[in-house]
C-alpha positions in Angstrom: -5.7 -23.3 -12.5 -8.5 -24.3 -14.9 -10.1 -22.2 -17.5 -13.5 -22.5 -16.0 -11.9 -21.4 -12.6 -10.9 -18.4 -14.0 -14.4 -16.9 -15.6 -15.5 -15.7 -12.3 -12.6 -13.9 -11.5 -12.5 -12.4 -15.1 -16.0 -11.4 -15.2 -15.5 -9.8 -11.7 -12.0 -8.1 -13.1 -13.9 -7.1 -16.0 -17.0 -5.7 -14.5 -14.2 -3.8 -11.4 -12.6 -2.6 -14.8 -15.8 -0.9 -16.5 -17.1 0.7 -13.1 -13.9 2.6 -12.3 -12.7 3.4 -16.1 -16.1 5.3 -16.0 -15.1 6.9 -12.6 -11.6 8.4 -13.9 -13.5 9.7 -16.8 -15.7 12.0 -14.5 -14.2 12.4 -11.4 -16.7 14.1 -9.5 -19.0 11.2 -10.2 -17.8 8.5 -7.5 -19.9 5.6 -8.0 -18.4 3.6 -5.1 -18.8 6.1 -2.5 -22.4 4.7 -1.4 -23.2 3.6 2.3 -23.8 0.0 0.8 -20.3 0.2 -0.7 -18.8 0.9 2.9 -20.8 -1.7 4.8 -17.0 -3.5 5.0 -14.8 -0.4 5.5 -14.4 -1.6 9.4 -12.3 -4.8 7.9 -9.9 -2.4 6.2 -6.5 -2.3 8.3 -3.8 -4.4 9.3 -4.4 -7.1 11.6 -3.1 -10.1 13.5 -5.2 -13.3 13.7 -5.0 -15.6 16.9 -7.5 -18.1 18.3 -9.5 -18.0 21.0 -6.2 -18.9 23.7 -4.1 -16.5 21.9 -2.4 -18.8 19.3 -1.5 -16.4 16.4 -2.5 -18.0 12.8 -1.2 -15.1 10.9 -1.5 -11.7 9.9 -4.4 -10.0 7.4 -4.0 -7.1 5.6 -6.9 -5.3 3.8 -6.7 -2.7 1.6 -9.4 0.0 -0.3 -8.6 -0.5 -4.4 -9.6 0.6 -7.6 -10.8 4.3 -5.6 -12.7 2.3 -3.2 -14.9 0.4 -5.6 -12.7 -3.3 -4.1 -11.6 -4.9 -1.0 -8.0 -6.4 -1.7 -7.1 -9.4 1.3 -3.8 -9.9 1.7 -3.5 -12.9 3.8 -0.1 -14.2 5.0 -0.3 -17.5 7.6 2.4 -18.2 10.3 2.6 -21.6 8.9 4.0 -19.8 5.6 0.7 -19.9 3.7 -1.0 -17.3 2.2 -3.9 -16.4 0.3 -5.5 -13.3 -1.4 -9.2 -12.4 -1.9 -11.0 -9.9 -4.4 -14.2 -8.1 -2.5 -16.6 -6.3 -4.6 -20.3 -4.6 -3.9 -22.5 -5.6 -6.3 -25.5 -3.2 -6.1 -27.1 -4.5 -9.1 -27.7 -7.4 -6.7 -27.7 -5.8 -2.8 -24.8 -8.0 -2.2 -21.1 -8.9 -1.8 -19.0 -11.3 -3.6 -15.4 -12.9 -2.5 -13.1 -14.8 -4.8 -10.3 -16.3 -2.5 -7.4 -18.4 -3.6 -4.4 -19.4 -1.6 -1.6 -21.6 -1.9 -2.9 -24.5 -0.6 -4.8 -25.0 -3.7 -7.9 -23.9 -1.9 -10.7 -21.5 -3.5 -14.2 -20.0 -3.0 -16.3 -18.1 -4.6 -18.8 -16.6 -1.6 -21.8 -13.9 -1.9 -24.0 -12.5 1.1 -25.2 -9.5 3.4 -24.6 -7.8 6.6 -26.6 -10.4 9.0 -25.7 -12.0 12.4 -24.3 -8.9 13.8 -21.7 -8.4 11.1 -20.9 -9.5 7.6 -21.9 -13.0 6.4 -20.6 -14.5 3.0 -21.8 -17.9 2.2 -20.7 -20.1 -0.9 -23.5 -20.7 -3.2 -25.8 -23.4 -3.2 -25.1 -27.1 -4.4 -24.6 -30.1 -3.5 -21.6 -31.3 -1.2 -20.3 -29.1 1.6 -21.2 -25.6 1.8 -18.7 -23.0 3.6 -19.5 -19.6 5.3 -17.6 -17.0 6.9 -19.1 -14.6 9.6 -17.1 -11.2 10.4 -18.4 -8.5 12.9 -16.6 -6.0 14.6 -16.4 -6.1 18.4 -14.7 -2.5 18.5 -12.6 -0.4 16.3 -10.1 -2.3 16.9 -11.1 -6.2 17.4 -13.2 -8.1 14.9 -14.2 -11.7 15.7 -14.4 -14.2 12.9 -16.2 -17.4 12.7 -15.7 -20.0 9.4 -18.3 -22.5 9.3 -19.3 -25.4 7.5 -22.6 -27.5 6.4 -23.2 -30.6 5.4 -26.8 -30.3 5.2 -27.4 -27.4 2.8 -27.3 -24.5 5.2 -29.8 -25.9 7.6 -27.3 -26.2 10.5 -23.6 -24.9 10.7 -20.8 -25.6 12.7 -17.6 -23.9 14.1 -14.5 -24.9 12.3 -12.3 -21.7 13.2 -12.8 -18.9 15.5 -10.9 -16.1 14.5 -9.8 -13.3 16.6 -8.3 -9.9 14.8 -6.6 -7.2 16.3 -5.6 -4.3 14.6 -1.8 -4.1 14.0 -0.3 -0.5 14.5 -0.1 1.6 10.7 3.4 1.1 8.8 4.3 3.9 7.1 
């Protein structure tokens, strides 16, 4: 992976670093804890991902880190890829970021809001392609998942996947 690949993720690291050194230090202070910090605490679990006929794609695991200051996504494909992601609040900002990698080579950098009836993270503007990934939750239980694409800047998206998750029972 190239050095200038890398700076976002350090920064992120770094910045995920300073916030929760200075929550061990004083641990009644718990910076994290706000209700813009849990806007994505309904993607936290174990799930299985299928399309819309029931074709599973792979399983999903998400995990509270760093005392609830990060989103860890553990992704693991029935095709025998898999992929991580790093999700932080930013509330210097109002927003969320996701740096995703996999083993396919493939990465992203996306930031956004809750919108569209759940969570939407877009990648930045530019020039090319532009990807986005809408997550709401349909019940406790089910979340529904659309990745688009634009070609056009953000104007218009379409559908490439349609995700369906379902909560896989706790492991101990």
């Amino acid at each position: 992976m190239s050095t200038s690949r890398l700076c976002p993720l350090a920064g992120l690291l770094l910045g995920l670093a300073a916030a929760t050194t200075g929550a061990a230090a004083d641990t009644t202070n718990k910076p994290c804890q706000s209700a813009a910090h849990r806007q994505f605490d309904f993607w936290i679990g174990h799930w299985q991902v299928s399309t819309a006929d029931n074709t599973v794609v792979g399983n999903n695991r998400i995990s509270a880190i760093a005392g609830g200051c990060a989103l860890l996504e553990e992704w693991s494909g029935a095709d025998g890829g898999s992929g991580k992601s790093l999700i932080v609040y930013q509330p210097e900002r109002g927003r969320w970021r996701q740096l995703w990698a996999d083993s396919n080579s493939e990465r992203s950098d996306r930031q956004g809001r809750p919108g569209l009836g759940g969570m939407v993270l877009t990648d930045a503007a530019g020039p090319g392609r532009r990807g986005r990934n809408v997550l709401r939750a349909v019940s406790a239980d089910e979340l529904r998942q659309l990745e688009q694409s634009s070609s056009d800047g953000g104007r218009t998206w379409t559908t490439v996947f349609k995700g369906i998750y379902r909560r896989l029972p706790a492991q101990p």
